[in-house]
N, C-alpha and C positions, 0 to 999 in steps of 0.2 A: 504494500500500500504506500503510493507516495506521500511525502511530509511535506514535499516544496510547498511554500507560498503560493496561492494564487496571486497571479497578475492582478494590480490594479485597476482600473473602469478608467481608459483616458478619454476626455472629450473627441471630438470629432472637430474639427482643426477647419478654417477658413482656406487653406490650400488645398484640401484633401476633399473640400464639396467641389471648388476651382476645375481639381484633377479628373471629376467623375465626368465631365461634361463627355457625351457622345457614349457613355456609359453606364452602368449598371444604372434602373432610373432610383431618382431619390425621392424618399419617403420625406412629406412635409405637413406637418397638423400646428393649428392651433393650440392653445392650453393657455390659463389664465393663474391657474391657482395650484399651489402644492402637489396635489393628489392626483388629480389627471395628468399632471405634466409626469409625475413618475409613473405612471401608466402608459403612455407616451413614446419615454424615453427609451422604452427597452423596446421601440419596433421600427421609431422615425429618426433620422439622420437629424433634421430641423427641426425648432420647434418655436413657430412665432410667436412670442407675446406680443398678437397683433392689436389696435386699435378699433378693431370690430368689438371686442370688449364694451365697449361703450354701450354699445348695441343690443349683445347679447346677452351682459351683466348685467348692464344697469339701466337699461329702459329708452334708450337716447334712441331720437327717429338716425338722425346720421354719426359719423365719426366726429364731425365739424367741433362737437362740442369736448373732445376729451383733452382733460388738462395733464399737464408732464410728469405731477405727482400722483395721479393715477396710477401711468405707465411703469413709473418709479416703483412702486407699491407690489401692481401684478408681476413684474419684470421680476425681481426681488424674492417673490414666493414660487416662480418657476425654477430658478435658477438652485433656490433649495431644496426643491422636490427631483432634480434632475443632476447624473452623474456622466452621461454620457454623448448627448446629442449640444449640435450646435444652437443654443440659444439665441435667437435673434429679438430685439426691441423695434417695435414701430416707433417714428416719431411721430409723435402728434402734430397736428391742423398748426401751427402756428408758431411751431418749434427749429424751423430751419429753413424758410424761404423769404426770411428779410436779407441775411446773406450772411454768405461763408464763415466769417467768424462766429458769429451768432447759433448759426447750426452748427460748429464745432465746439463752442459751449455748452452749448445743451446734449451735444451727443458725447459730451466726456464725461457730462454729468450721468449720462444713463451707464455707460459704462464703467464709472466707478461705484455709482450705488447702486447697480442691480448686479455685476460679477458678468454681464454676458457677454458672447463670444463675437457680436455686429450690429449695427443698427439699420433699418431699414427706412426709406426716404421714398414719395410714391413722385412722379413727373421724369422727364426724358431729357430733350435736348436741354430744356431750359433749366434744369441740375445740375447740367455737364461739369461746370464750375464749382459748385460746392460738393457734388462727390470726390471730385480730384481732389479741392482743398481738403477735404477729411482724411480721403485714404494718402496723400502724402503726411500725413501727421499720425500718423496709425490707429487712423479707425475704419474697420473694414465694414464697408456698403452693400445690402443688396440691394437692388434698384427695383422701380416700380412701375409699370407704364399699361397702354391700354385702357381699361375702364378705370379711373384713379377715384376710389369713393370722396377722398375728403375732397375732390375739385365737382361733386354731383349739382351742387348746386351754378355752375358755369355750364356743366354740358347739360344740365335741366332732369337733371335722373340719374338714373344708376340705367346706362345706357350700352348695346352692346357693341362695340371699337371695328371698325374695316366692312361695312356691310358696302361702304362704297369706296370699289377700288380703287376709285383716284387719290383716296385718303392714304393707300396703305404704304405710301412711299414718306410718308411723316411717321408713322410706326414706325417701320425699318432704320430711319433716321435717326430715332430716340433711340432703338435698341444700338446702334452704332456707337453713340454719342455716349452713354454710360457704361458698354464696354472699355471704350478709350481711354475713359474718365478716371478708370479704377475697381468699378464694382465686382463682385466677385463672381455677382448671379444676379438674374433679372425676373421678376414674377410679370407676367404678362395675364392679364387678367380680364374677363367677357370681351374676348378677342374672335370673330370669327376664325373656323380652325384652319381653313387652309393660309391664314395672314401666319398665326401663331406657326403653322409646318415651315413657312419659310422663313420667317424669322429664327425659329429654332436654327434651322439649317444654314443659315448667313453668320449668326451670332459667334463670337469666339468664348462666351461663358455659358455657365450653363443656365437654360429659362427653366421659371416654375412657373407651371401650368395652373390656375384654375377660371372656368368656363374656357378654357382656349381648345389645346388639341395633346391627344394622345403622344403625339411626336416630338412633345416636348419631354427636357432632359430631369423631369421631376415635377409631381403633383402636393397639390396643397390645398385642404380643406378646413371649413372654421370647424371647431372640434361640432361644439354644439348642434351645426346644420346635420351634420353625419351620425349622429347619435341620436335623430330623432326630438330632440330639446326644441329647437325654433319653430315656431306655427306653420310659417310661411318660407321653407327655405326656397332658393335660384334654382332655378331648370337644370343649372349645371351641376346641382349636387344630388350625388344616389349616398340613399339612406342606406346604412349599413346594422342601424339598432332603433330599436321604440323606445326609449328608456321614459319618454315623454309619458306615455300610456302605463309602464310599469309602474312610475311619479306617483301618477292618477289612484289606481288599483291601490297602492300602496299607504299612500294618505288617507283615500276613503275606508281600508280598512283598520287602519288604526283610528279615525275618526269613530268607528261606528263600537271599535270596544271601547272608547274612554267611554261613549253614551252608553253602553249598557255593561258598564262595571265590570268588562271582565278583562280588561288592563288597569291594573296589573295584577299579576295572577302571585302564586305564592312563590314562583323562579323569581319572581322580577321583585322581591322584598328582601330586606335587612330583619332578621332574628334574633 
């Protein structure tokens, strides 16, 4: 019987998602809170503590309104629930598009008080300059482009990016533009699939897929939508659990023993 030590759990490293591109695809979830993220981590390469939180935490019609101690907060409880996956921080609505120093303030601040592995920034060309400025000072970017929720209220929705072709040489553009720049990986997001197949195919890092297309080099879903939680999840998300309806089943039967006194029973007392 061996005595060796087990190996330690190393994180999952900013060059080593970099290296995957064209490769094995990578697993990407959501996760806001301690407990899910450790459930998470032992299946997903990524693990956004994205800005849909807002949303699916706390009630908010859009991202627009989340604040940086929020992110601070959730960023922080991932980061403790999890030993293995790359950690990434959204920033928030308001947190890096006055300019480059400003967004390097705030994204040093995320990465010293939540321990994570990058932060993520959603817009294309018009970043190009403050991804460079961050990741020459070492903080590594993934990029964001296509349907960008926090700009919903500029494109009038949460609207689906490339239905017309003439648009889709500004996509390509963006995804150009934040490779150049630094970033390490780009989510492209309610992109018609064949804009997302070429741009995967053009891009030199690797894209995360979600509503885009299968061809891209790793998918990413809000935890919530895929477990059944949210009412109304996007066309683009296949449910994978009801926990929603478990919720239901499960409260209404504990509701119905507190009303007829047979919670708690003689297990569930001190003697």
């Amino acid at each position: 019987m061996s005595t060796e030590p087990s190996q330690p759990v190393r994180r999952i490293t900013v060059p080593q998602i970099r290296a995957r591109k064209g490769g094995a695809p990578i697993v990407s979830l959501t996760s806001y809170h301690a407990h899910t993220a450790a459930i998470v981590d032992r299946h997903a390469e990524i693990i956004l503590v994205g800005d849909s939180l807002g949303m699916v935490m706390h009630g908010m019609e859009t991202t627009v309104g989340v604040p940086l101690d929020l992110m601070l907060m959730h960023g922080r409880a991932v980061v403790r629930g999890t030993k293995r996956a790359l950690v990434v921080v959204d920033m928030p609505f308001g947190s890096y598009e006055e300019s480059p120093s400003i967004a390097f303030r705030n994204a040093a601040t995320v990465m010293k008080e939540t321990g994570c592995g990058a932060v993520k920034l959603e817009g294309g060309a018009r970043m190009g300059e403050t991804i460079r400025f961050l990741t020459e000072r070492g903080i590594p970017v993934m990029a964001h482009i296509g349907l960008t929720p926090q700009s919903s209220h500029v494109m009038g929705g949460f609207k689906t990016q490339g239905r017309d072709e003439d648009t889709w040489h500004l996509h390509e553009e963006d995804a150009r533009v934040v490779a150049e720049a630094g970033a390490f990986s780009v989510v492209l997001e309610g992109m018609v699939e064949p804009l997302a197949a070429r741009i995967t195919a053009q891009c030199p890092i690797p894209t995360i897929g979600i509503g885009a297309s299968p061809a891209c080099d790793g998918q990413i879903l809000v935890l919530e939508d895929m477990l059944g939680l949210s009412p109304r999840p996007p066309k683009f998300v296949k449910v994978y659990g009801r926990l929603g309806d478990m919720i239901e089943e499960a409260v209404k039967a504990y509701a119905e023993d507190v009303r007829a006194r047979t919670f708690p029973t003689e297990d569930q007392v001190y003697r």
